[in-house]
C-alpha positions as CSV (number, residue, x, y, z in Angstrom):
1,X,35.0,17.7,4.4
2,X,32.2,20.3,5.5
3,X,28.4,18.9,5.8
4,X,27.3,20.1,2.6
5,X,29.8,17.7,0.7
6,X,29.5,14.8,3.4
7,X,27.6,12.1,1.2
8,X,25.1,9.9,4.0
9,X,25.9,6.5,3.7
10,X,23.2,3.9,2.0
11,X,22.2,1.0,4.9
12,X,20.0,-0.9,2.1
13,X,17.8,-0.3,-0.7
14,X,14.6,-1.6,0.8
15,X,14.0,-1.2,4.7
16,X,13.8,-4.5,6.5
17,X,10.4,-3.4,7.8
18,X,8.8,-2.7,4.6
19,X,10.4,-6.2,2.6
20,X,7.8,-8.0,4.8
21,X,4.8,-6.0,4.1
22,X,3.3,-8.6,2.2
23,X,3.1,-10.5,4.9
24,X,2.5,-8.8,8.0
25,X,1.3,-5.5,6.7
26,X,-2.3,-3.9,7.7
27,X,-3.6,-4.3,3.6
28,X,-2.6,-7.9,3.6
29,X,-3.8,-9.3,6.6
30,X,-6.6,-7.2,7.4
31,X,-7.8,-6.0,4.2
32,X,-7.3,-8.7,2.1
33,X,-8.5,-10.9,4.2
34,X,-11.0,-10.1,6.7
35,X,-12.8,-6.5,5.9
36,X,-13.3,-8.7,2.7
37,X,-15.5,-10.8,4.2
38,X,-17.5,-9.0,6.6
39,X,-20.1,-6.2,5.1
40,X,-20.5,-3.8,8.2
41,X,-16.7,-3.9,9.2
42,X,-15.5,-2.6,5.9
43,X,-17.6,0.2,6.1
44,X,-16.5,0.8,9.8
45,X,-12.5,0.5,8.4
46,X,-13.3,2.6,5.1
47,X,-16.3,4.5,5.8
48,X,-17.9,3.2,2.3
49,X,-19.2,0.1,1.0
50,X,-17.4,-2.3,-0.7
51,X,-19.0,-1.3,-4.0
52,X,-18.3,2.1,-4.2
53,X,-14.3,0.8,-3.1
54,X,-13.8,-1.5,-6.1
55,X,-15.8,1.5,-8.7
56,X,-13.0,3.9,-7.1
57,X,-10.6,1.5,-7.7
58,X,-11.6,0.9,-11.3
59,X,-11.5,4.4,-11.9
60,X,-8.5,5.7,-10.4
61,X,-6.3,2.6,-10.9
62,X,-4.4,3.3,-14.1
63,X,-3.8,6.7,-11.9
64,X,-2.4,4.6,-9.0
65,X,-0.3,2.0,-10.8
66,X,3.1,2.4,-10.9
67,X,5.9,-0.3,-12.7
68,X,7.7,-3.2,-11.1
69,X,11.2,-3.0,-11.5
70,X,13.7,-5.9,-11.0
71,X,14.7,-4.2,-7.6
72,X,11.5,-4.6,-6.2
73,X,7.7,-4.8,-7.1
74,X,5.7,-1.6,-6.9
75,X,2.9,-1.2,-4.5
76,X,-0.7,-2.0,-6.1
77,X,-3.3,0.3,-6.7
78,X,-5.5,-1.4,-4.3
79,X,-3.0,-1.2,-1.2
80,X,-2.6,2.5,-2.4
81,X,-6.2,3.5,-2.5
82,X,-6.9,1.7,1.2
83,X,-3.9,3.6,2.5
84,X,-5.1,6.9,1.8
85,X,-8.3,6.3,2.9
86,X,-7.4,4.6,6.5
């Protein structure tokens, strides 16, 4: 069998690291939960105000959804739009 035909071998479908996003991830805990609540940090993280965040957010969501499948649930427009803005 020559390395074009070799077929790499599945480990599992979603990576140990990433199942527990929810819970330890940088959107969840930090996001969600702290920049929230303080003003002047947010805009530190994000380098906008809160405001302008959630009108972005309104505006691109539909853009940034994506569907849940049985496999696994798809990542929200909200964590989407914070990622590619940290």
């Amino acid at each position: 069998m020559n390395f074009l035909t070799k077929k790499r071998e599945v480990r599992f479908w979603i990576h140990p690291i990433l199942e527990k996003r929810e819970e330890y991830g940088a959107f969840h805990t930090l996001v969600k939960n702290q920049l929230r609540e303080d003003e002047d940090k947010f805009y530190n993280y994000f380098r906008m105000q809160k405001t302008t965040f959630v009108n972005l957010l309104q505006k691109l969501s539909q853009e940034l959804k994506h569907q849940d499948t049985f496999m696994r649930e798809s990542i929200s427009p909200a964590e989407r739009l914070a990622v590619t803005l940290m």
